[in-house]
C-alpha positions in Angstrom: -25.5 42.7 23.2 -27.8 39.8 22.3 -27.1 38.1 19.4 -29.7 34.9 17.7 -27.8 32.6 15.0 -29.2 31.0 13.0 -27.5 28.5 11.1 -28.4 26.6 8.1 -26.0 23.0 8.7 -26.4 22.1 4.8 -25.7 25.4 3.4 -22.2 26.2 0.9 -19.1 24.3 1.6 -19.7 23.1 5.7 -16.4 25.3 6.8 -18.4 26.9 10.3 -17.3 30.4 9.6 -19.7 31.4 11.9 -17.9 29.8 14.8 -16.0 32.3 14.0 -17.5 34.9 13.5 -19.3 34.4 17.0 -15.3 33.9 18.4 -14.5 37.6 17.0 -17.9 39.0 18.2 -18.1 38.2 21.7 -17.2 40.6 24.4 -17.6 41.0 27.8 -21.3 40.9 29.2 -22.3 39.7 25.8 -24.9 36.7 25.0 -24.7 34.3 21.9 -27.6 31.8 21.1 -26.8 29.5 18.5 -30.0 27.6 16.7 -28.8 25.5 14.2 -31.6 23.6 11.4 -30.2 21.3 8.6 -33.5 21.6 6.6 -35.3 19.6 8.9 -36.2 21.8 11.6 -38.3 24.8 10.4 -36.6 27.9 10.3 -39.3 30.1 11.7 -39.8 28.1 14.6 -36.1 29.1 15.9 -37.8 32.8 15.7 -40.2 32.6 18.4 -38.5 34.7 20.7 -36.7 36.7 18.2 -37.4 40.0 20.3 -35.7 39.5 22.8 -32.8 39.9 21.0 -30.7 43.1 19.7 -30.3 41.2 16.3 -30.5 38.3 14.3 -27.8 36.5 12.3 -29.0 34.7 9.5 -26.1 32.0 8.3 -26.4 30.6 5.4 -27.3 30.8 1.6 -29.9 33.1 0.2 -32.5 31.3 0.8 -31.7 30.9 4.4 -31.5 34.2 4.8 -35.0 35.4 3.1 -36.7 32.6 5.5 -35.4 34.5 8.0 -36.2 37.4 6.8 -39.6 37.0 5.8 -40.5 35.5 9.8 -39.4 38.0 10.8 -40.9 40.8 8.4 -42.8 43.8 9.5 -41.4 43.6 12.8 -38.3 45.8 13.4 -36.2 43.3 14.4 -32.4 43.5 12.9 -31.3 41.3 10.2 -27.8 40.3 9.2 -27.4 38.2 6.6 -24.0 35.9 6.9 -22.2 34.7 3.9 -22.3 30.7 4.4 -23.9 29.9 0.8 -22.3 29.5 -2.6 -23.5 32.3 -4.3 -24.2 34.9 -1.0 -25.8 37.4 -3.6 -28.0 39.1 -1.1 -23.9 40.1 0.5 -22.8 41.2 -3.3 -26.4 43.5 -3.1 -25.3 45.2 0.3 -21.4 45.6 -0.4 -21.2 43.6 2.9 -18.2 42.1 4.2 -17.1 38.7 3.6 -14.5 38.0 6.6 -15.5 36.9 10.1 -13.9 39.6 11.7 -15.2 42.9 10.0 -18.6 41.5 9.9 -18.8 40.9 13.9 -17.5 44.9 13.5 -20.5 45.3 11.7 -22.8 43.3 13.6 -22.1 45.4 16.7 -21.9 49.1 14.8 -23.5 48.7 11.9 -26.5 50.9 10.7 -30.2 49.5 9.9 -31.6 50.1 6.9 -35.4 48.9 6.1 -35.8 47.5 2.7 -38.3 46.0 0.7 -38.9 42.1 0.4 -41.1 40.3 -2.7 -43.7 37.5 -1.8 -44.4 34.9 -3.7 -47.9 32.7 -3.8 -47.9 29.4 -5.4 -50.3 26.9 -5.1 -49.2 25.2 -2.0 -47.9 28.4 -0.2 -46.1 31.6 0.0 -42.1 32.4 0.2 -40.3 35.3 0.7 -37.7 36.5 -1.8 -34.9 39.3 -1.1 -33.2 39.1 -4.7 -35.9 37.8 -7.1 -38.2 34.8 -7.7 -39.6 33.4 -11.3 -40.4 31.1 -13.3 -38.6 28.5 -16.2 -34.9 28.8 -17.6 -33.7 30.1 -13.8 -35.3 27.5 -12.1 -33.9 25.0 -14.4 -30.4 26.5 -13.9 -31.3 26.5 -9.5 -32.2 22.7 -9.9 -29.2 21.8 -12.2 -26.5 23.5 -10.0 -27.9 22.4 -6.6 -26.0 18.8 -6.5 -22.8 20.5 -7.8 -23.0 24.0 -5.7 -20.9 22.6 -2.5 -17.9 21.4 -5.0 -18.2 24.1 -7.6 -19.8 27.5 -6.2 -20.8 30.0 -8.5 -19.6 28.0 -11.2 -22.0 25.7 -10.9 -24.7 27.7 -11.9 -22.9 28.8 -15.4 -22.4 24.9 -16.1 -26.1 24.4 -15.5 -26.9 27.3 -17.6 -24.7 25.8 -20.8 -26.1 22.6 -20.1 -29.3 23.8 -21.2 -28.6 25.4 -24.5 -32.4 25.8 -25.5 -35.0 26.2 -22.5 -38.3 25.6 -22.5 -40.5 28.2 -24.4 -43.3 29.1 -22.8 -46.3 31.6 -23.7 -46.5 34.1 -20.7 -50.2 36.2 -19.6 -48.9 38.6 -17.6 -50.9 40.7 -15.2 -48.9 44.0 -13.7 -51.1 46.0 -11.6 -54.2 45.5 -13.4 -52.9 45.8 -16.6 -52.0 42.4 -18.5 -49.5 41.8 -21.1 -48.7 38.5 -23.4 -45.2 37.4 -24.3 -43.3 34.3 -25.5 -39.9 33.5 -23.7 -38.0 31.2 -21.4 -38.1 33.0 -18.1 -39.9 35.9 -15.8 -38.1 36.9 -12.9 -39.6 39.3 -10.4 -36.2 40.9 -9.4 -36.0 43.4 -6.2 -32.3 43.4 -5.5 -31.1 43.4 -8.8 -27.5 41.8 -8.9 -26.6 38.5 -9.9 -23.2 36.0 -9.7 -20.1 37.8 -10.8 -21.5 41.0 -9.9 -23.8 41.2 -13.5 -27.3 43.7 -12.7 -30.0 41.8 -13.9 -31.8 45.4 -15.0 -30.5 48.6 -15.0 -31.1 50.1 -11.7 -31.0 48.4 -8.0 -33.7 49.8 -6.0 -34.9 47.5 -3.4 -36.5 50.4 -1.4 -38.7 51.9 -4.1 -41.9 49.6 -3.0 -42.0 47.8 -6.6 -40.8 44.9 -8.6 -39.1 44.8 -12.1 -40.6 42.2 -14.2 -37.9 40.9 -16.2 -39.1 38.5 -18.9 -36.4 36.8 -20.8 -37.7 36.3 -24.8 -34.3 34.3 -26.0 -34.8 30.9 -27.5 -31.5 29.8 -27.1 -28.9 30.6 -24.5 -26.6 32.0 -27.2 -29.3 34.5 -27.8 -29.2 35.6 -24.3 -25.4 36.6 -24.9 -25.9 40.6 -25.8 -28.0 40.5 -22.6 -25.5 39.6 -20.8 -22.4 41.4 -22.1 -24.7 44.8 -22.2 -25.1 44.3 -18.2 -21.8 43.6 -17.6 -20.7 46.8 -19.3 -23.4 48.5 -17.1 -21.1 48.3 -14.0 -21.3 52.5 -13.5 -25.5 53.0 -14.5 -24.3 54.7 -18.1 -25.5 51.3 -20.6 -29.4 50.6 -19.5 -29.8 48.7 -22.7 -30.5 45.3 -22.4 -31.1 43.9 -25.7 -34.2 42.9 -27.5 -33.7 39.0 -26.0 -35.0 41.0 -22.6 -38.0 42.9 -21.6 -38.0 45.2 -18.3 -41.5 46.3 -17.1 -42.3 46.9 -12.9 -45.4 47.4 -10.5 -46.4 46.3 -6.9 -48.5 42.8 -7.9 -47.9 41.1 -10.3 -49.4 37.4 -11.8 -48.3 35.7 -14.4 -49.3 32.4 -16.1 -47.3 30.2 -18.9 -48.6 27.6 -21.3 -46.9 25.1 -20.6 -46.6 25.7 -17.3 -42.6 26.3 -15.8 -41.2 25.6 -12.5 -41.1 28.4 -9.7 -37.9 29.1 -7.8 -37.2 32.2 -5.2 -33.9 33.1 -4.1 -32.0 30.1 -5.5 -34.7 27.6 -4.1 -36.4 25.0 -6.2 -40.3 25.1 -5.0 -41.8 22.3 -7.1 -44.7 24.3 -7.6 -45.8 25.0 -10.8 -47.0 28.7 -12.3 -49.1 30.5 -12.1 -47.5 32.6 -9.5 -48.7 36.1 -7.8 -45.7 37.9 -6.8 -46.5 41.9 -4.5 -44.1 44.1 -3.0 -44.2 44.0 0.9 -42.8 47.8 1.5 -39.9 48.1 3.3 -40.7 45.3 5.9 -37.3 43.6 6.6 -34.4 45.4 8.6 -31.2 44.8 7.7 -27.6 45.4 9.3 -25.7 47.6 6.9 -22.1 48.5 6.2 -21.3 52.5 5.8 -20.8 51.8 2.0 -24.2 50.0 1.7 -25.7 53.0 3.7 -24.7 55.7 2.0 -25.3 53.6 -1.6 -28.9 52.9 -0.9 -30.1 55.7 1.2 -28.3 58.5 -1.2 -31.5 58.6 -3.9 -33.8 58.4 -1.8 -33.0 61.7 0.1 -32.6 63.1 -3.3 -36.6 62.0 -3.6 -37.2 63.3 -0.3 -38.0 60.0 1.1 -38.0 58.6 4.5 -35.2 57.0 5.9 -35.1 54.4 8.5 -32.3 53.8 11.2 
């Protein structure tokens, strides 16, 4: 096999798992090529040649791995995403390995899966997003945690989010396919994979192959308010407690735009943007590849036969 890395320098703690990983991997015949970026060097211009490989190894946080991704979009070429972040959440979606050794297992055996991927258009540009992207409180929580995430991990985005005990209201116009809605709240979050840190589901269902978005918009004032929220997705571990609360407001479509007054900070995938809202956020259907464990295979392919959709190997 052929095998592009692609690793992030400044991503999670430094420990160069991946050496690892490319250690366990390697067999006889085999060919590694290791591109490394610290946040310098562009990641899609380590992709030029990206088909002339039999995969692609994307090592680093989340949003290493939807830079990757979203290169590399509509074009076939295998993904697999390589936990060297602090949060990895895109790993928690899949039910993906976290040791060296069964991921190169799964690197050589694993099954593909296509699955959808969010863009994002600000003012100065477009992003791709795997998880979700908004706008206001988790942006705020994204910037607070970054200079703590290498000595606290996940933690560091819970401290950011106590630190803040009462976000930035905001007054949201909200277009969703045409049709617009107004609400007052804190945060919007176009969510496509749907789970969060400690393994909370941000709505009630994670369908990142249906070819929409949930638009999540977070009506709290205060973080205490967001509590109920947060306790009624925890209990939601098995699909039976959809209730989220009235602090939270779940709606979905293919496009949607949405404006605050005063405008809120964007973020996609854990990544500050700078940008400002108004965002436009669409559904690009099914256009990244993925490497996928049996569990993740059988989790995320399962309804869809039941709908009679198609699968993709």
């Amino acid at each position: 096999m052929k095998l592009l890395v692609i690793n992030n320098l400044s991503s999670g703690y430094g420990e160069g798992a991946v050496y690892d990983f490319m250690r366990s991997f390697v067999r006889d015949g085999d060919e590694i090529c290791l591109r490394s970026t610290d946040g310098t060097t562009d990641v899609g211009s380590l992709l030029d040649d990206a088909t002339s490989f039999d995969a692609v190894v994307a090592s680093g946080g989340d949003g290493t791995v939807a830079a990757v991704c979203y290169h590399l979009r509509n074009t076939g070429i295998p993904v697999m995403p390589f936990p060297a972040g602090t949060a990895n959440l895109l790993i928690l979606n899949l039910h993906s390995p976290v040791e060296t050794h069964p991921l190169s297992l799964m690197a050589r055996s694993g099954k593909h899966l296509d699955f959808d991927m969010g863009e994002i258009k600000v003012a100065d540009g477009s992003y791709g997003f795997s998880i979700m992207a908004g706008a206001g409180y988790d942006a705020d929580i994204m910037k607070r945690a970054k200079p703590f995430k290498h000595v606290w991990g996940p933690m560091a985005y819970f401290s950011a989010a106590v630190t803040n005990f009462v976000p930035q209201q905001s007054h949201f116009t909200i277009d969703i396919d045409g049709d617009r809605i107004e609400r007052d709240g804190v945060c919007v979050l176009a969510v496509n994979f749907s789970k969060i840190q400690f393994d909370i589901s941000v709505t009630h269902d994670n369908r990142p192959r249906d070819g929409k978005l949930d638009l999540v918009v977070l009506k709290a004032q205060n973080a205490l308010e967001l509590v109920p929220s947060i306790l009624a997705a925890m209990l939601d571990r098995e699909g039976d407690y959809p209730d989220r609360g009235d602090a939270m407001e779940v709606f979905s479509g293919r496009e949607i735009t949405v404006h605050a007054d005063p405008p809120l900070e964007v973020q996609y995938d854990g990544e500050t943007t700078g940008a400002m809202t108004p965002f436009t956020a669409r559904i690009l259907d099914r256009a990244t590849r993925l490497v996928v464990s049996d569990e993740a295979y059988e989790l995320f392919t399962k309804p869809l036969r039941e709908e009679n959709a198609p699968e993709s190997e």
